[in-house]
C-alpha positions as CSV (number, residue, x, y, z in Angstrom):
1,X,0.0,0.0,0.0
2,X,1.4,3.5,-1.1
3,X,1.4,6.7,0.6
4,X,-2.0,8.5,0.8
5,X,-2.8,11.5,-0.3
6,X,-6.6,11.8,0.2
7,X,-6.6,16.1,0.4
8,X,-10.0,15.5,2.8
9,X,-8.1,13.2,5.3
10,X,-4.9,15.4,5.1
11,X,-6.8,18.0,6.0
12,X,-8.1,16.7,8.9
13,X,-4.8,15.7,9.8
14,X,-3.4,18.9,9.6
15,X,-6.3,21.1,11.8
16,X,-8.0,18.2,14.3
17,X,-6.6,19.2,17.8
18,X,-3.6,21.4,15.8
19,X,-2.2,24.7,17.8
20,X,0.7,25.5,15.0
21,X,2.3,24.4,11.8
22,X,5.6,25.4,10.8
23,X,5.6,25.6,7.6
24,X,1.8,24.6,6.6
25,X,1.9,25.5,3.2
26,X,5.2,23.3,2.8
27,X,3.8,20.4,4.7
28,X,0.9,20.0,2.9
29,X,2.7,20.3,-0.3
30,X,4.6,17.3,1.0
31,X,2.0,15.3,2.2
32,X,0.3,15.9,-1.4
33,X,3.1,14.6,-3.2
34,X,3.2,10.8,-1.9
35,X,6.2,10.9,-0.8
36,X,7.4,8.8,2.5
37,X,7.7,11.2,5.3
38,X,9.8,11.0,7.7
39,X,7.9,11.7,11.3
40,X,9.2,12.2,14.6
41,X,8.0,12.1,18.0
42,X,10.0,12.4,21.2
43,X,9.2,11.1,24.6
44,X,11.0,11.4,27.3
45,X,10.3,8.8,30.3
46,X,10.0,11.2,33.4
47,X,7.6,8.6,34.6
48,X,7.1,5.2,34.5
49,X,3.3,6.0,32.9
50,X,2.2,7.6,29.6
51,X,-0.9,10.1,30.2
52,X,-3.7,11.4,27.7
53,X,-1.6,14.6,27.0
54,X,1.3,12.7,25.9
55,X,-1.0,10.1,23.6
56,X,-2.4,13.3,22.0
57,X,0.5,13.9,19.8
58,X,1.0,9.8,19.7
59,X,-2.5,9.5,18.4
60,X,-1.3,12.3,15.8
61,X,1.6,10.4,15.0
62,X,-0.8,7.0,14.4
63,X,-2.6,9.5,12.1
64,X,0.5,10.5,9.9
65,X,1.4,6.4,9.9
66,X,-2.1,5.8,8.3
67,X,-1.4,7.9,5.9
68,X,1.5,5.6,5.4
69,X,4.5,7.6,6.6
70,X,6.9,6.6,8.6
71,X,6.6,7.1,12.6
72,X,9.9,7.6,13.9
73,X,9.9,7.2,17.9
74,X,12.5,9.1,20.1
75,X,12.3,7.7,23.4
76,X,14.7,10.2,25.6
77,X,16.9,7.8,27.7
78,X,19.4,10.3,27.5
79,X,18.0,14.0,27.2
80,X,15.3,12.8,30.5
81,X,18.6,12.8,32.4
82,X,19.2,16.1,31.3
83,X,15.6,17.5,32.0
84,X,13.8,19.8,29.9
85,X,13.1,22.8,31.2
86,X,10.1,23.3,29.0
87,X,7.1,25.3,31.1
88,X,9.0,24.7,34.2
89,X,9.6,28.0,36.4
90,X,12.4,26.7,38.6
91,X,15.4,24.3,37.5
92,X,14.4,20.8,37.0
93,X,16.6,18.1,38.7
94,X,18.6,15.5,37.0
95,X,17.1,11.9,36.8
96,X,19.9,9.0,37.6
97,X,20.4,6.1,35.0
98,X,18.3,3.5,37.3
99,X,15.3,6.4,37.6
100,X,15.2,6.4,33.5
101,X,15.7,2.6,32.9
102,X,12.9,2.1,35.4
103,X,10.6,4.8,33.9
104,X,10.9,3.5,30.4
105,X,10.4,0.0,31.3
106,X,7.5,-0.4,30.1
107,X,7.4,2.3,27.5
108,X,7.4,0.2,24.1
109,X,4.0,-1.4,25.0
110,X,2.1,1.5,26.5
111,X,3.2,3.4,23.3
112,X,1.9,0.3,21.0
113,X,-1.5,0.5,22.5
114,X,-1.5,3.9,19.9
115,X,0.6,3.4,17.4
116,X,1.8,0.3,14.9
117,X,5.3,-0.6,16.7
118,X,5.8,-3.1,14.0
119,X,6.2,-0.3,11.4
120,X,7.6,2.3,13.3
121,X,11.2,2.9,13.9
122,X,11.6,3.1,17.8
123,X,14.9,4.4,19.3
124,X,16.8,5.5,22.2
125,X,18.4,9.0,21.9
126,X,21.5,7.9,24.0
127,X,23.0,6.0,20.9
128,X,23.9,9.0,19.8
129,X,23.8,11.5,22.0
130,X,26.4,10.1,24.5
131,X,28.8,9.7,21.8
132,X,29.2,13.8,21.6
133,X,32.1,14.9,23.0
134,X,33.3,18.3,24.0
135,X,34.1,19.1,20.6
136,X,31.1,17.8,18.7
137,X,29.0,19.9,21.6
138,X,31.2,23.0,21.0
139,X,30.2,23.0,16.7
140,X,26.1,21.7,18.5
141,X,26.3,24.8,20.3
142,X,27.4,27.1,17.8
143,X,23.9,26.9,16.2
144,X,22.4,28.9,19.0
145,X,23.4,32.1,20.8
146,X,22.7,33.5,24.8
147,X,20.3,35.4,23.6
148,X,17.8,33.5,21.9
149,X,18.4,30.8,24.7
150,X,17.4,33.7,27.4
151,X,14.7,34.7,25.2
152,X,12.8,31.5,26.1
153,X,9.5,32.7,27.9
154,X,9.9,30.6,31.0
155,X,13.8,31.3,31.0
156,X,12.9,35.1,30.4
157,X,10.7,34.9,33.3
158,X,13.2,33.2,35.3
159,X,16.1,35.7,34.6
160,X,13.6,38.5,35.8
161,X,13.1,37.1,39.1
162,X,16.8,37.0,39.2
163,X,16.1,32.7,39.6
164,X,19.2,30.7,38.2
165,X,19.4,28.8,35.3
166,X,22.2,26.2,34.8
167,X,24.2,25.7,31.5
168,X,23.4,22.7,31.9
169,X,19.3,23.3,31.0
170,X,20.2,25.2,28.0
171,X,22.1,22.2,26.5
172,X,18.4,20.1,26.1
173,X,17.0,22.1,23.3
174,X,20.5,21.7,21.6
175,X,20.4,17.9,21.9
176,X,16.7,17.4,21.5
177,X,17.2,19.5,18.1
178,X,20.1,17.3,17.8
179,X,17.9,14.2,17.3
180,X,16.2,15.6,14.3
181,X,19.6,15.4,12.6
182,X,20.3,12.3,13.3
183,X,16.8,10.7,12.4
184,X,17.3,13.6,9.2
185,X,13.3,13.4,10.1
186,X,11.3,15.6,7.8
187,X,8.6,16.4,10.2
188,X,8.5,16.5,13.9
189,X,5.5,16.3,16.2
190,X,4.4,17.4,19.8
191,X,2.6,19.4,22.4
192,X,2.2,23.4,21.8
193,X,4.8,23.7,25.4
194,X,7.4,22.1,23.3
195,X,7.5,24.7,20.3
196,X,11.0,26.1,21.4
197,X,12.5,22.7,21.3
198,X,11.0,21.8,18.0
199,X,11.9,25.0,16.3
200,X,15.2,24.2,17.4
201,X,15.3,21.0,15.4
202,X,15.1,23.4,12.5
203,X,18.0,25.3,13.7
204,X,20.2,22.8,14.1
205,X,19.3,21.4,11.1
206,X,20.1,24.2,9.4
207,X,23.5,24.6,10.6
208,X,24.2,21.2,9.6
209,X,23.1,22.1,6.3
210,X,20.4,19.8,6.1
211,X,16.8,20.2,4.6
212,X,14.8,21.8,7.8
213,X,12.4,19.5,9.2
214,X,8.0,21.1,9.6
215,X,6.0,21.4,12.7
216,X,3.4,20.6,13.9
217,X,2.4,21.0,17.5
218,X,-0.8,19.7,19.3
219,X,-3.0,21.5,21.7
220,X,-2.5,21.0,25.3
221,X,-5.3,19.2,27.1
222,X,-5.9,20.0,31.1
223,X,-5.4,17.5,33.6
224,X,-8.0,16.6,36.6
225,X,-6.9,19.9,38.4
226,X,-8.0,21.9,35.2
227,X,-3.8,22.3,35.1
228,X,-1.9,21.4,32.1
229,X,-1.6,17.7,32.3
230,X,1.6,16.8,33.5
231,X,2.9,13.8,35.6
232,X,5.3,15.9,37.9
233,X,1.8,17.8,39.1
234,X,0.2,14.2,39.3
235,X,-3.3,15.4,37.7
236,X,-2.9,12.8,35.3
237,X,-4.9,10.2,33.2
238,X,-2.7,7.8,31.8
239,X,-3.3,5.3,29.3
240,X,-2.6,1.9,31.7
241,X,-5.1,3.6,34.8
242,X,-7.7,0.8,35.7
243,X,-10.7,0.9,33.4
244,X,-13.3,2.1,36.7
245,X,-10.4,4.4,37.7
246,X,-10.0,5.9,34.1
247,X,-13.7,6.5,33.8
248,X,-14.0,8.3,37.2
249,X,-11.3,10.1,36.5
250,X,-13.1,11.2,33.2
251,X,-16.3,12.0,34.3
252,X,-14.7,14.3,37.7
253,X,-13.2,16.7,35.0
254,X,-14.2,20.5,34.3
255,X,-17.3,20.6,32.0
256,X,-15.4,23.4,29.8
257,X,-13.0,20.8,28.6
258,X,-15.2,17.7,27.4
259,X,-15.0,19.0,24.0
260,X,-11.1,19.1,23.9
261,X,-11.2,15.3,25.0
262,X,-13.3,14.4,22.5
263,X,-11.3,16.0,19.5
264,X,-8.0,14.8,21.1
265,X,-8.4,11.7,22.9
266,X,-10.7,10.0,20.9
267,X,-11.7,9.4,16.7
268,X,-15.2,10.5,17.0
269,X,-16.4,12.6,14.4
270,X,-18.2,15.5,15.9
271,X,-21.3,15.4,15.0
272,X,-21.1,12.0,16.8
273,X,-20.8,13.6,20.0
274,X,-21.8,17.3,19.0
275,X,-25.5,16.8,20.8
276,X,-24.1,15.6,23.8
277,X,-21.9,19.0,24.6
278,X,-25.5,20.6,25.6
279,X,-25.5,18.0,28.4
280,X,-22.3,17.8,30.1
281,X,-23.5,14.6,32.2
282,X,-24.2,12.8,29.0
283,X,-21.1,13.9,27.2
284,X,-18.3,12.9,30.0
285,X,-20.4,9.1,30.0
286,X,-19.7,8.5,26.1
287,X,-16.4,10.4,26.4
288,X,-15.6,8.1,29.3
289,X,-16.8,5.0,27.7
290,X,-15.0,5.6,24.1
291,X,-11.3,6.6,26.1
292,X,-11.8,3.3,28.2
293,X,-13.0,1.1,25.4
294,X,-10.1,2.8,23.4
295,X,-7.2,1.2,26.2
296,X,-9.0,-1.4,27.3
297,X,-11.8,-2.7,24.7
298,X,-15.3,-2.8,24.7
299,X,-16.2,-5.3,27.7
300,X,-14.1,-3.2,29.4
301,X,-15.8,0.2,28.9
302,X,-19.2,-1.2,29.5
303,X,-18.0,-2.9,33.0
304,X,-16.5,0.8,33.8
305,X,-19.6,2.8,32.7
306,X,-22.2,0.3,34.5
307,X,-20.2,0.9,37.9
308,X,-19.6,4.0,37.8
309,X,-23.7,4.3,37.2
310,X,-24.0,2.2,40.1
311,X,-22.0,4.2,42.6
312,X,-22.4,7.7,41.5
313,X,-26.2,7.5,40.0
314,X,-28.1,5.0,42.1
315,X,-26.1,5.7,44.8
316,X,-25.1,1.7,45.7
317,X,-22.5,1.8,48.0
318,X,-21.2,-1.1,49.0
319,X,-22.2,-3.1,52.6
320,X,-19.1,-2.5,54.1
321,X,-18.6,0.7,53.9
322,X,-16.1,2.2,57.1
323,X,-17.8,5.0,59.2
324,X,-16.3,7.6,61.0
325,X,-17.3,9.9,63.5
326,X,-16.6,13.6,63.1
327,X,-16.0,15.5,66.8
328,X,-14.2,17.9,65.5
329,X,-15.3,20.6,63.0
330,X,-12.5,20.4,60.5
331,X,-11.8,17.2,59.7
332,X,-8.4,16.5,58.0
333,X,-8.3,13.9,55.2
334,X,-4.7,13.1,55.4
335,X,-5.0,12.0,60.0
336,X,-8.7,10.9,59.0
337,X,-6.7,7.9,57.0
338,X,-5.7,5.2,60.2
339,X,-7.7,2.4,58.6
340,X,-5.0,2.6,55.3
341,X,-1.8,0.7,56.1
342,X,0.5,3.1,56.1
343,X,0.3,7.6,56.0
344,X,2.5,7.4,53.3
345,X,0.1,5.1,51.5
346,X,-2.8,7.4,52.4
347,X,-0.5,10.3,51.2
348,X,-0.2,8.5,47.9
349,X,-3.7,8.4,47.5
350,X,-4.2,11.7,47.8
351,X,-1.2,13.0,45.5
352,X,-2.2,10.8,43.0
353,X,-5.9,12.2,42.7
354,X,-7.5,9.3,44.0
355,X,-9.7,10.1,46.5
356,X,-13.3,11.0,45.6
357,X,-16.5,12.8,47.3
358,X,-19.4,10.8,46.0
359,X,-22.0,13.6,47.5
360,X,-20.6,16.3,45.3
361,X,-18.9,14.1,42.5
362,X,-15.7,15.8,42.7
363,X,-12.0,14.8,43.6
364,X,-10.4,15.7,46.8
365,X,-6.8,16.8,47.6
366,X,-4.3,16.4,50.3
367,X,-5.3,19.9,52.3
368,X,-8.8,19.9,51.8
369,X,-11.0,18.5,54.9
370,X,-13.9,15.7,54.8
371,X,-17.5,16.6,55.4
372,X,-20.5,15.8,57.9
373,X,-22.5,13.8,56.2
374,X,-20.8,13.1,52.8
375,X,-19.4,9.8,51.6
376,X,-16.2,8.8,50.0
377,X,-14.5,7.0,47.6
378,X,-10.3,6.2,48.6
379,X,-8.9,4.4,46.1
380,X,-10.5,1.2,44.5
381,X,-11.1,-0.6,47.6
382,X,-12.4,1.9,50.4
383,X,-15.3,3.7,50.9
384,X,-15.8,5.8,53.9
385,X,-18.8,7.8,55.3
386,X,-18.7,10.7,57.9
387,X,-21.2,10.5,60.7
């Protein structure tokens, strides 16, 4: 099967869940003329899980492979030591080799639940990366001046408040844009916070006086907090969550953001889910069920959706249900939590956004306080009432 250049699926390609294309008018012209692309998509593993926002430009990347291009895969053993200092507003610390080897274990299969590993080149950025030595760096950096590094927005920001900055964090755009070249990857892919680094593919590949790679970055979807998704904030979906704990997770999200999902997350045209929007209830259920059946398949979903009815809608909580009584008027969440094994396991709970007030449908976080009267969900195995 050739290449596919279908203008009505390019098209769709090129604007479903898009923030920015650098340089449209010369990607479409290539994606027009049937040639193989080259696509790339980096990952770094600064956790052991993959969450929706990251799939987003994975699914994107699965889209381009339809077409049949070929999806090259970046995984960032090397640059996730380095740390990218992309959005961050203070310096990100430096991951050791077991941390990375033990975040990426299990990379390769979460990243073929989206896209076709079999025809996808998939490789680790420290073949080539730890190779440079001082020289090689010296010419790398030559492509780049102070300037434009300190002109970075969250660096900018940083300098202003007089914050420091180490050499060390302007060396990741540099070796990130450094993995274009050595892919030579025509076009690369990823999240609208990562524009600086993927403009600096074009740089570098420029200096090396090769043909300059297009963008195309994704929109940013929020996280459970209505934050930016992001794993070190841990107001995360990722793609391995349990099925029930997926679709909880779904349907406790900010009404303003169920269209997002939809066009992101999921293939759905829109006018299969456009009647929903009007009824936000409605919409997170379908959205819930097709991001669930997506991961986990359709017996899956269905199992999810019917106890997550069960709890929230008919209000069946289960027989053994733990009670506690409330003497005092505040009622801390984190010392209300004897009955888990350990504080740091009932910590754990809360920072990982599991903890859930049934009464108001809505997670709970580690400073907020439980309620007279309400009932909640800890975890997948506890639920607690407050007398």
């Amino acid at each position: 099967m050739g290449v596919v250049t279908d203008e009505k699926k390019i098209d769709e390609i090129l604007t479903r869940g898009v923030e920015d294309i650098i340089v449209l008018e010369n990607l479409k012209k290539k994606l027009m003329s049937g040639k193989v692309l080259r696509v790339k998509f980096g990952i770094d593993p600064t956790g052991p899980k993959i969450h929706l926002g990251r799939a987003v430009a994975l699914r994107k990347l699965k889209a381009f492979q339809d077409l049949g291009h070929k999806a090259v895969l970046v995984v960032g053993d090397f640059t996730a030591r380095i740390g990218d200092a992309s959005d961050k507003l203070e310096k990100r610390p430096m991951l050791s080799i077991q941390d990375v080897k033990k975040n990426m274990k299990n990379y390769k299969k979460q990243i073929g639940k989206i896209v076709n590993i079999n025809k996808a080149e998939f490789k680790y950025n420290s073949k080539w990366l730890k190779k440079l030595g001082f020289l090689e760096i010296a010419e790398l950096a030559e492509s780049f001046s102070v300037p434009q590094m300190s002109a970075r927005r969250n660096f900018k920001e940083r300098l202003a408040r007089d914050d420091e900055i180490s050499v060390r964090e302007f060396l990741y755009p540099l070796m990130q844009g450094y993995d274009s070249v050595a892919i030579k990857a025509d076009v690369e892919l990823g999240g609208f916070d990562q524009l600086f680094n993927l403009k600096a593919g074009r740089t570098i590949q420029k200096h090396y006086e090769l043909p300059q790679q297009d963008i195309l970055t994704t929109k940013m979807i929020y996280g459970t907090d209505g934050r930016k998704m992001s794993t070190s904030w841990g107001n995360v979906i990722t793609i391995v969550d349990e099925p029930n704990d997926m679709f909880g997770k779904i349907m406790s999200m900010h009404d303003d953001h169920i269209e997002d999902y939809f066009l992101m997350c999921t293939d759905l045209a829109v006018s299969e889910f456009k009647k929903e929007l009007n009824n936000p209830m409605e919409a997170k259920k379908k959205l819930a069920k097709e991001i669930v059946r997506i991961y986990h398949g359709d017996d899956s979903a269905q199992k999810a959706q019917k106890e997550w009815v069960n709890i929230f809608s008919k209000k069946e909580i289960p027989q053994d249900v733990i009670e506690i009584e409330n003497q005092e008027q505040a009622l801390s969440v984190l010392d209300s939590l004897d009955f888990i094994k350990s504080k740091s396991e009932a910590r754990r709970l809360l920072e990982s956004n599991s903890i859930t007030d049934l009464t108001d449908n809505k997670k709970i976080g580690l400073n907020d306080n439980f309620i007279y009267g309400h009932t909640y969900k800890i975890g997948k195995h506890y639920f607690i009432k407050i007398k």
